[in-house]
C-alpha positions as protocol buffer text, in pm:
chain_id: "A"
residue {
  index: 1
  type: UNK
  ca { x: -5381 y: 2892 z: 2107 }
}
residue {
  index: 2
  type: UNK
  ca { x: -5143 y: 3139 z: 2078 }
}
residue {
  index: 3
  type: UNK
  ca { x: -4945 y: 3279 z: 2406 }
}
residue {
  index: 4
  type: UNK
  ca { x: -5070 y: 3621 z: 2391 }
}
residue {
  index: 5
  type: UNK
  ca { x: -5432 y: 3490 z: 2399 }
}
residue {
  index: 6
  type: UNK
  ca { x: -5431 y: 3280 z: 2708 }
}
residue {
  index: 7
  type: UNK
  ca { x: -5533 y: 3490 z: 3022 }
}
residue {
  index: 8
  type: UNK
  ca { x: -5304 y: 3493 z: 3285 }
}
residue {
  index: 9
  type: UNK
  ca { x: -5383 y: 3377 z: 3628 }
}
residue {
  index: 10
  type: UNK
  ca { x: -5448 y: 3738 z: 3719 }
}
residue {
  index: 11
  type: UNK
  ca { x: -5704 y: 3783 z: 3430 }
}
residue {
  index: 12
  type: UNK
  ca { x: -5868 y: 3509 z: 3493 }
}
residue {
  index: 13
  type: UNK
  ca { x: -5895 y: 3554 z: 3861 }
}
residue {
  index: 14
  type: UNK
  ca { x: -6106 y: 3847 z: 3813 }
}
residue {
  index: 15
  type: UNK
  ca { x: -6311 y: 3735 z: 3522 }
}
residue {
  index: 16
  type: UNK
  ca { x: -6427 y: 3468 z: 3761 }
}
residue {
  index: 17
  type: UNK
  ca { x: -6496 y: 3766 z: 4041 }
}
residue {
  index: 18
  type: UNK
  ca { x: -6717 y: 3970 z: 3755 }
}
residue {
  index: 19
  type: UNK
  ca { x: -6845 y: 3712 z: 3650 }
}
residue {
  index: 20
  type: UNK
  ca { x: -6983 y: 3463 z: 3892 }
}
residue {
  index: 21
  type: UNK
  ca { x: -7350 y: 3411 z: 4020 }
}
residue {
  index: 22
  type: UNK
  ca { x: -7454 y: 3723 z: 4273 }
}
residue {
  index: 23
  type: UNK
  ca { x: -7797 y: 3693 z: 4421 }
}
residue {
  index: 24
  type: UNK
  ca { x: -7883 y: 3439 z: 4173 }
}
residue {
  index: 25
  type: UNK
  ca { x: -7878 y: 3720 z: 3885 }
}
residue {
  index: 26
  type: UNK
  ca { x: -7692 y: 3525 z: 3598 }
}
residue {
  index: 27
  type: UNK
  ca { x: -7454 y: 3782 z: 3471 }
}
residue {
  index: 28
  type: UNK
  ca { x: -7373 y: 3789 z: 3050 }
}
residue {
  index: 29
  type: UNK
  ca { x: -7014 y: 3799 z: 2894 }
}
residue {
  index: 30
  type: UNK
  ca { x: -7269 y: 3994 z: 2587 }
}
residue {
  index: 31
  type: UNK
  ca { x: -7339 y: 4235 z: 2916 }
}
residue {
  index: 32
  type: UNK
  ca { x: -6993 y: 4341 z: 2944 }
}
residue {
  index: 33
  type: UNK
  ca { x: -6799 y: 4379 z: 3260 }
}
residue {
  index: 34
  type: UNK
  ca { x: -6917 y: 4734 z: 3415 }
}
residue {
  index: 35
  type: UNK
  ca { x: -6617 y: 4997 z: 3505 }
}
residue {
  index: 36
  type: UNK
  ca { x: -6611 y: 5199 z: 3821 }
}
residue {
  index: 37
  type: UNK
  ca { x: -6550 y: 5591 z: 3716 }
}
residue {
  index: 38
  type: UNK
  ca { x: -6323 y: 5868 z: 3849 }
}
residue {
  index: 39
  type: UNK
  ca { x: -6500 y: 6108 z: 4060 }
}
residue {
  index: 40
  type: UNK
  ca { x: -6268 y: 6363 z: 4077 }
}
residue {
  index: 41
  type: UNK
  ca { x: -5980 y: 6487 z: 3965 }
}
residue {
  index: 42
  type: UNK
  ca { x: -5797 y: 6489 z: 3620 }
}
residue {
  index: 43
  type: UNK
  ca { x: -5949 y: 6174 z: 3549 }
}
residue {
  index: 44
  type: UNK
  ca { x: -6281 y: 6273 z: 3591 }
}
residue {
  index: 45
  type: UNK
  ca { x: -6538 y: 6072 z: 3396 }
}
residue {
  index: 46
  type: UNK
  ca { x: -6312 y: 5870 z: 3260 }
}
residue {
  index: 47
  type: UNK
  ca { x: -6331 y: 5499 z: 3369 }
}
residue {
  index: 48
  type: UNK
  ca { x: -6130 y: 5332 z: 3587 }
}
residue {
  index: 49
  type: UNK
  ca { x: -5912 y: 5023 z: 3478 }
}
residue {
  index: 50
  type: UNK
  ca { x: -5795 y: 4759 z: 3672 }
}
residue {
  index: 51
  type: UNK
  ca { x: -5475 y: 4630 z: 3632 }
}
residue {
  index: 52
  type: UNK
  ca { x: -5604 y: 4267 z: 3445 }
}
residue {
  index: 53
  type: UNK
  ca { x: -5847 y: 4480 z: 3231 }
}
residue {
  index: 54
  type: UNK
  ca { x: -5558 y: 4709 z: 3147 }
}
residue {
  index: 55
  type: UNK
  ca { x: -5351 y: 4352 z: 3032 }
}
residue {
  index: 56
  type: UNK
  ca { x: -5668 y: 4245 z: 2824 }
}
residue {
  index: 57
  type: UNK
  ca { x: -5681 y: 4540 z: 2643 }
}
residue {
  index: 58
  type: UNK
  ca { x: -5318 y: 4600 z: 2545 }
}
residue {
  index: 59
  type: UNK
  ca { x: -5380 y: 4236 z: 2414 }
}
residue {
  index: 60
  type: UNK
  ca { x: -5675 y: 4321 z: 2241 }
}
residue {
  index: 61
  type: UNK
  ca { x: -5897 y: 4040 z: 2430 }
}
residue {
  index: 62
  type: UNK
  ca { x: -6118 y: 4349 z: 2540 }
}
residue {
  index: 63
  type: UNK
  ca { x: -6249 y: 4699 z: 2440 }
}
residue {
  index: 64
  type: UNK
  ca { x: -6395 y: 4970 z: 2660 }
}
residue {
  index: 65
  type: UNK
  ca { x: -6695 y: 5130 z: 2513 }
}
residue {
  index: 66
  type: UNK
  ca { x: -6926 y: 5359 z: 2695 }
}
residue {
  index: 67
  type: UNK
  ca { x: -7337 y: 5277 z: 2557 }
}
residue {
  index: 68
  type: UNK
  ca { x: -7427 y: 5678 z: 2622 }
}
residue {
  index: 69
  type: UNK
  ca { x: -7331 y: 5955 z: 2868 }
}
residue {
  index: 70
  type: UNK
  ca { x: -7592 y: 5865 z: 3108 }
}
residue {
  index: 71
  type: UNK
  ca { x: -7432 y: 5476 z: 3159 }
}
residue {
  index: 72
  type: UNK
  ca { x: -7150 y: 5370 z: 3282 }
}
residue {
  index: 73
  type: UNK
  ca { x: -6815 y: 5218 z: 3059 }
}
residue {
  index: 74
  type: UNK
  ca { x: -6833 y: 4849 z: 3054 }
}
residue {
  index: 75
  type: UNK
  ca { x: -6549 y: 4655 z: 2904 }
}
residue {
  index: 76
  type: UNK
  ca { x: -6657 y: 4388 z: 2612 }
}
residue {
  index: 77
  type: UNK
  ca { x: -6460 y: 4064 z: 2476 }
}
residue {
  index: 78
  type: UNK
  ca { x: -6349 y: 4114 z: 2131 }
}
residue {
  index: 79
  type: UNK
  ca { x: -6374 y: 3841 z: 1947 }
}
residue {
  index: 80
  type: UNK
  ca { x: -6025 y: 3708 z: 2001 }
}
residue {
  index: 81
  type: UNK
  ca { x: -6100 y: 3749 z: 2376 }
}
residue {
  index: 82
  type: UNK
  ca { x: -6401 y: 3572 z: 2313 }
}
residue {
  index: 83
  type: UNK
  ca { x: -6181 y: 3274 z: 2169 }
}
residue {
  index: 84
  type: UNK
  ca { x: -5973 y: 3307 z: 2514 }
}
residue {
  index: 85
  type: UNK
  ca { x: -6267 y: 3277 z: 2746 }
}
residue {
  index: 86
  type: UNK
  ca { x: -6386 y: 2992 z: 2549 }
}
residue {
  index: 87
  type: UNK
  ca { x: -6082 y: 2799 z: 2636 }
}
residue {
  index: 88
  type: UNK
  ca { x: -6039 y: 2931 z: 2956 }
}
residue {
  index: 89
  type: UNK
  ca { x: -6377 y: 2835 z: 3095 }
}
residue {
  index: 90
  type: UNK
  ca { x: -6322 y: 2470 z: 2956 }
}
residue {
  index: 91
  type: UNK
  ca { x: -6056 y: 2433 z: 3208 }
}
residue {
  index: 92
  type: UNK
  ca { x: -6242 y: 2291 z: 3471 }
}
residue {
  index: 93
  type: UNK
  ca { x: -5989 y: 2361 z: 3745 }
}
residue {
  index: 94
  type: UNK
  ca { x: -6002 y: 2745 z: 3617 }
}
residue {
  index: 95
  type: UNK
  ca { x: -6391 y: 2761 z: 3619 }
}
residue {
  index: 96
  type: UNK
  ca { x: -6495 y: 2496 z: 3810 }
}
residue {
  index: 97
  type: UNK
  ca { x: -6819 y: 2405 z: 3614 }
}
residue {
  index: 98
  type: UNK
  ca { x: -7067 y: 2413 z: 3947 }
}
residue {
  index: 99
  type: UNK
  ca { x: -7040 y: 2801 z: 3978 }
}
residue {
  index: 100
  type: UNK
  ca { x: -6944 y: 2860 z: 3631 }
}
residue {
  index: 101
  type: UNK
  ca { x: -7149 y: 2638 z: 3385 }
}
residue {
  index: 102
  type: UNK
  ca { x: -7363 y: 2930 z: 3296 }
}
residue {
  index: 103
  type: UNK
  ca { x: -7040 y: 3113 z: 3098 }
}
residue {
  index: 104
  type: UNK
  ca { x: -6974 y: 2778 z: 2938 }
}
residue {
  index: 105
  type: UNK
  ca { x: -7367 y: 2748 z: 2809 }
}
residue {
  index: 106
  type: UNK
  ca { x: -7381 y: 3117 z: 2691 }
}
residue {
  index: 107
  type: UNK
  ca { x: -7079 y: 3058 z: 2468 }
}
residue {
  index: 108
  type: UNK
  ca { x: -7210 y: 2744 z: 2338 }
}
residue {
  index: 109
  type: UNK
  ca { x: -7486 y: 2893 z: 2278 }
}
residue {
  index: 110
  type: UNK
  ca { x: -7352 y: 3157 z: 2051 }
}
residue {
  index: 111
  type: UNK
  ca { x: -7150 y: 2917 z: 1860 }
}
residue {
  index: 112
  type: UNK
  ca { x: -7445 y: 2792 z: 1758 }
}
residue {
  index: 113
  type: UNK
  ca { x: -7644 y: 3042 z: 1632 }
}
């Protein structure tokens, strides 16, 4: 795998924060990660980025897309981030598989159909 598709520790840090079990709701990598908005300002509307979501999209791992104007922006794996995550959540010191078995089953799961 290629350098520029590895997430740093950073990236991968809060991918595991989105994306871990919260009041046993399972969340979906197909689900997105959702984006806080600006309320004010000259940003207004427009969705905020944290600093590993900004590094995922200049790599192209991720893409912001907003569903309609009454939802929030979520960001979404391309399929090259996709790829990443798929390696990433093999590393069982990364994801340990206990809390995060359900990523590794949803992209399995994919693959396969």
């Amino acid at each position: 795998m290629l350098e520029r598709e590895m997430l740093t520790p950073r990236e991968a840090a809060y991918i595991r924060l989105e994306l871990q079990l919260r009041l046993g709701v399972i969340p979906r990598l197909r689900n997105g990660i959702l984006l806080k908005n600006w309320k004010a300002g000259p940003m207004k509307g427009c969705p905020r980025l944290p600093s590993a979501i900004a590094s995922l999209i200049e790599r192209g791992l991720v893409e912001v897309r907003k569903p309609d104007s009454f939802q929030p922006s979520r960001a979404y794996f391309t399929s090259l981030g996709i790829a990443s995550i798929t390696a990433a959540v093999q590393n069982s010191r990364l994801f340990p598989p206990d809390r995060y078995g359900h990523l590794l089953r949803e992209l399995l799961h994919d693959v396969v159909e």
